[in-house]
N, C-alpha and C positions, 0 to 999 in steps of 0.2 A: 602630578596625578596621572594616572592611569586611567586606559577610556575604560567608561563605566557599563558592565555586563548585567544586565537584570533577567533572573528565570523566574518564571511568571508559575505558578499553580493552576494546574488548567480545572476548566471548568464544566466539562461534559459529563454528562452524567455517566457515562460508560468510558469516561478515561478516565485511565490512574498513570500514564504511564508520565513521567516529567523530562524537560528536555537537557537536564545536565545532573549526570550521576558523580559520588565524588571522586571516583577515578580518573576524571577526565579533570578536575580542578585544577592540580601543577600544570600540565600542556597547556591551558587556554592562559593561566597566569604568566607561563613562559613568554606567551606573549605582549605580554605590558597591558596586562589585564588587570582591574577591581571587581571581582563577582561579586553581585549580589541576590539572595535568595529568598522568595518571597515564604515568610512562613507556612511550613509543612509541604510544601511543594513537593517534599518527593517519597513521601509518608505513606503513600498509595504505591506505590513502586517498591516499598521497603525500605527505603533510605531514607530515613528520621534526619532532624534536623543537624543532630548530636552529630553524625557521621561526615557531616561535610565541615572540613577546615580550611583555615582561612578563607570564611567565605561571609559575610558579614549578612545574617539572617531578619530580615524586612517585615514588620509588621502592619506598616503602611502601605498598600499595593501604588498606590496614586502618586505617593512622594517618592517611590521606588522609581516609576517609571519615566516621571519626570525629569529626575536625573539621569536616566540610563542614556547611552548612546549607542548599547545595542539591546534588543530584547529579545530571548529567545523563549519559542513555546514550540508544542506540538498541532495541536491543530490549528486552524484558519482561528483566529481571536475574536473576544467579542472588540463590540464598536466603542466601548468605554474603551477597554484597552489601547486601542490605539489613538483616539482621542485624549489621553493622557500623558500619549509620548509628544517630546518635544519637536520640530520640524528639523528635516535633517538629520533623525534618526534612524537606524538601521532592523528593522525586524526580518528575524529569520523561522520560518515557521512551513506549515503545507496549509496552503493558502485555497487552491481550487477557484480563482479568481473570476473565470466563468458562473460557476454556479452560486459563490459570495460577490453578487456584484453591490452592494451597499458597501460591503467591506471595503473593497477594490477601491472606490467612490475615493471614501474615508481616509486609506492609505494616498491616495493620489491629491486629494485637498490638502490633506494636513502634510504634505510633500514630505512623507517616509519613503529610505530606499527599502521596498522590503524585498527577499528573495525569497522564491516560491522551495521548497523544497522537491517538490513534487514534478517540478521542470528541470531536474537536478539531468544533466545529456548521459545521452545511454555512450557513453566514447570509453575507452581504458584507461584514461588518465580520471574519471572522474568516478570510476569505482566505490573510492573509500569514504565517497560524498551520497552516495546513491539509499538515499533514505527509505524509499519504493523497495528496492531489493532491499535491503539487511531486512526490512519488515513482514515483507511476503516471505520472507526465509522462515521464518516463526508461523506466519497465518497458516500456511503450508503442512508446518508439523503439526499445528495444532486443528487443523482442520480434519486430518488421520484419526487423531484422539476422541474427538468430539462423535465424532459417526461411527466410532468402534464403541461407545459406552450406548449408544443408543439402537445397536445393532440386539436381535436374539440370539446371535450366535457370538463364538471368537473368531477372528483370524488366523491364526497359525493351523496347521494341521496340527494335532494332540490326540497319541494311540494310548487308551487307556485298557482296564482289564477286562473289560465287555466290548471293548472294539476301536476302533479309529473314526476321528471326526477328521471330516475335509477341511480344509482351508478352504477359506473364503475368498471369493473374486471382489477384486478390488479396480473399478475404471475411474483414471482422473483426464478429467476432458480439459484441453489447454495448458499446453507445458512451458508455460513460462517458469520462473522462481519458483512463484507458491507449490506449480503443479508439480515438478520436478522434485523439489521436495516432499510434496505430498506419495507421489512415487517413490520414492527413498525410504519413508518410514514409513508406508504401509508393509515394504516386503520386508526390511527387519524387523516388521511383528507378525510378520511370516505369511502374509497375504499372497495369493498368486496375483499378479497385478499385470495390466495394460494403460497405455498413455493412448492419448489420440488429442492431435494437433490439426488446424490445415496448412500449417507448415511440414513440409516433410524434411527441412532439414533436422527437426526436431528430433526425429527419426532415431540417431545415433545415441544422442543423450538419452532416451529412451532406455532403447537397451543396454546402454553400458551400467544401467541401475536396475538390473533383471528385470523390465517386462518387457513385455508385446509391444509393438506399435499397431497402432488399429490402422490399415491403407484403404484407402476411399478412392486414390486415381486422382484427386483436386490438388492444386498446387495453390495457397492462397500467400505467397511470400508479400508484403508491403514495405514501406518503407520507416525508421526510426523504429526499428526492433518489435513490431505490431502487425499484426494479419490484416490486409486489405479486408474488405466487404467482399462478398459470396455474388456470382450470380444465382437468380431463382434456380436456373440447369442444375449448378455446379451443389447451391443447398439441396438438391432434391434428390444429388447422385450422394452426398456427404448422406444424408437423412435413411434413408435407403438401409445403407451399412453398417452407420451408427445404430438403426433399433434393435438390429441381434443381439450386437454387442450390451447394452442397455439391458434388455430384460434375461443377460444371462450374471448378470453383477447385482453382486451381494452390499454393496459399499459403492455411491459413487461421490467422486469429489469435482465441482465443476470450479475453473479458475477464471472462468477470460473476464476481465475487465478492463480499462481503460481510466486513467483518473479523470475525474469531471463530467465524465460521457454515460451515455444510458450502457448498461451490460447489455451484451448479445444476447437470443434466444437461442439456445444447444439442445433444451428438451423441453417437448411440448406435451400435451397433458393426455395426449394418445399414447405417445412412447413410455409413460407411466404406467399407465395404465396397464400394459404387459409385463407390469417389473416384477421379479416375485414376492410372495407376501414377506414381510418384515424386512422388506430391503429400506437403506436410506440412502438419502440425499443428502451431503450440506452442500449448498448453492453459494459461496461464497463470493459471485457478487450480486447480492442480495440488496447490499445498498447504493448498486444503481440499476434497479432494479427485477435483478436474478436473471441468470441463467435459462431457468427453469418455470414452467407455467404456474404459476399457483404458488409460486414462493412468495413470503411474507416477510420482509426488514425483522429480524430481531425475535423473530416467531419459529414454533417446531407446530406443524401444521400434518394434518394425516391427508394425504391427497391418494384415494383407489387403494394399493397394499402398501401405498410406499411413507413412510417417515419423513418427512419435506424440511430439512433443516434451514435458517435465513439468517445466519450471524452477520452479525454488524461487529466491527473493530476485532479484530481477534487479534492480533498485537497486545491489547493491550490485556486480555487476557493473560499474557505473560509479560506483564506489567516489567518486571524487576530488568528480564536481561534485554527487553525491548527497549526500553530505556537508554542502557547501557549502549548495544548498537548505534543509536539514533543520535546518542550524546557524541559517540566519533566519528558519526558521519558529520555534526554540526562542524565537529574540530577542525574534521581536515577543511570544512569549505572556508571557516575563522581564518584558518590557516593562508588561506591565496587572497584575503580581501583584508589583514595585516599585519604590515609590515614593520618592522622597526617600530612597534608600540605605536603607531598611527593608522587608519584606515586608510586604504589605497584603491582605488576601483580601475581595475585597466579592463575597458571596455574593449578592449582588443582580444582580451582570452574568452573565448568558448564558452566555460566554463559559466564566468561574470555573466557574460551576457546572456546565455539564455535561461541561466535561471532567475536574472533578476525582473521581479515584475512590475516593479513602480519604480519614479525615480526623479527627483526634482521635481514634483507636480504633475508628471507624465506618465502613462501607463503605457510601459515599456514592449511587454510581454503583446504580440499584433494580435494573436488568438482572442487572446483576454480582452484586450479594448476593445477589437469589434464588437465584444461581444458586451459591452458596457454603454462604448459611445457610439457605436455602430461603425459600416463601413468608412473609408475617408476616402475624398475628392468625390463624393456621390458614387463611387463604383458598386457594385452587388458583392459582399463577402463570397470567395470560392468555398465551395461546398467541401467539404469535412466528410470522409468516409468513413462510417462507424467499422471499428476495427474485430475481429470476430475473437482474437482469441489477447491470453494476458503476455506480458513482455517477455521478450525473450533474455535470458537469462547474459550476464555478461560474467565471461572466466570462469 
């Protein structure tokens, strides 16, 4: 027998999106695999049950999971869920183990190895694993979308027979992934567009995607692909700059978040204040919470002249090829943890190690335990700088 692969049907009310589509079925099987699929699991996504083969489709969530030896989902699970799995099980999922500390608990009692997705290392070998990027690749395009339907005007310039309309200004604050993309398809719908980073090496990738880079004079480089914290100076000379830019854009798109971590403040309810009338916003990190003053989780809110956008999960908005990505990113990681039809953990690769967050009874991940069982040997946890803008992109 083949070790047993259980996908689970998630359960969030704003996800659809499932963590194994059946294009990925042969590869994970190549490897001395038994899938199985908890019914309708990817029915939200588009992929009906009919469309996955050889994959033995579970009407039982509880007998499913019991037998499984890995279980893969999308978001952090509930506490039934893992409770169900047997000890010495393997879940692989985006976990946010700081902010799900019961879960964390759960996974570390019932000594599940699980791996965070979301801790997946910014390096080049771990690319094709990088669940964070393939998703912010989509929140990104779809974040363009959403704030151009909600806009009164178009983007593109358009000369018609009574005369030509402008194109619209389009600022996206923070270039990591999301933003970067979000710069990408705002100007193929013909937007005149600007990035603004407090990284300036972001600078380049900027313009090589037709816009502006907005220059402030602040250098905020950090470390693991993430903008340090601002000083008061350095936010005051950034603030400064930035409100021109601001209340001259028709569209803005903010990115910077951080996983697990509160979102930075980039615009505050003054700098709205001068935006012009029927400008929007989406604040797209709204679910930790926003960007932006007066943003709301999951809410379009009117703040002064401005359209105040606050999406939660926009991935999953594009449920179908969201999916898709996320199912090869799980691949490639299946891929390095086994071997010859057996699980292998070499806690010497990079990889292994820093995305795994539980393990034997142990909560692996130092972040995540202090922040469960607190510091260890009595020392004070070192202080965490809240990071200003979203990851920088890798390749």
């Amino acid at each position: 027998m083949g070790i047993k692969i259980a996908v689970i049907k998630e359960s969030g009310a704003q996800e659809r999106r499932v963590a194994l589509v059946p294009s990925v079925v042969p590869r994970i099987a190549k490897l001395g695999c038994d899938l199985l699929l908890e019914a309708s699991a990817g029915e939200a996504s588009s992929y009906p049950d009919a469309s996955y083969q050889n994959v033995s489709i579970q009407a039982d969530r509880v007998a499913m999971l019991g037998a499984a030896d890995v279980v893969l989902a999308v978001e952090p699970p509930a506490l039934d869920v893992v409770r169900a799995m047997k000890p010495g099980a393997i879940l692989v999922s985006f976990l946010y183990g700081r902010n799900n500390v019961e879960l964390t608990k759960a996974l570390r009692d019932g000594k599940i190895t699980a791996f965070a997705m979301e801790q997946i290392p910014r390096i080049s070998r771990a690319q094709a694993m990088d669940a964070l990027s393939s998703q912010a690749t989509l929140a990104g395009y779809y974040a363009v979308l959403l704030g151009s339907v909600s806009m009164p005007k178009i983007l593109p310039m358009m000369t018609t027979a009574v005369g030509s309309l402008r194109a619209a200004q389009v600022l996206v604050m923070g270039l990591g992934v999301a933003g970067l993309q979000a710069l990408a398809t705002a100007r193929r719908l013909g937007a005149v567009t600007e990035g603004y980073d407090v990284r300036p090496e972001t600078r380049d990738e900027a313009r090589s995607l037709g816009a502006k880079f907005v220059e402030t004079g602040v250098d905020a480089t950090g470390q693991g692909g993430y903008a340090r914290e601002l000083t008061a100076e350095e936010k005051a000379k950034v603030r400064a700059v930035l409100t021109d830019h601001i209340a001259k854009a028709d569209l803005i798109i903010t990115t910077a978040a951080v996983p697990g971590r509160k979102a930075p403040r980039l615009i505050d309810a003054e700098q709205i204040a001068k935006m012009k009338p029927g400008a929007v916003i989406v604040d797209m990190g709204a679910e930790g919470g926003g960007n932006c003053e007066g943003t709301q989780a999951g809410e379009t809110v009117r703040v002064g002249p401005t359209t105040l956008i606050g999406p939660v999960n926009l991935p999953s908005r594009l449920a179908e090829q969201a999916s898709e990505l996320y199912s090869k990113n799980i691949l490639n990681l299946l891929e390095q943890i086994i071997k010859d039809g057996k699980v292998t953990l070499d806690m010497t690769d990079e990889v292994i190690a820093k995305t795994l967050a539980t393990h034997d009874g142990v909560i692996t991940a130092e972040p995540v335990r202090e922040a469960v069982e607190g510091p260890s040997s009595g020392q004070p946890a070192a202080p965490v700088a809240a990071p200003s803008a979203s990851p920088t992109p890798k390749g």
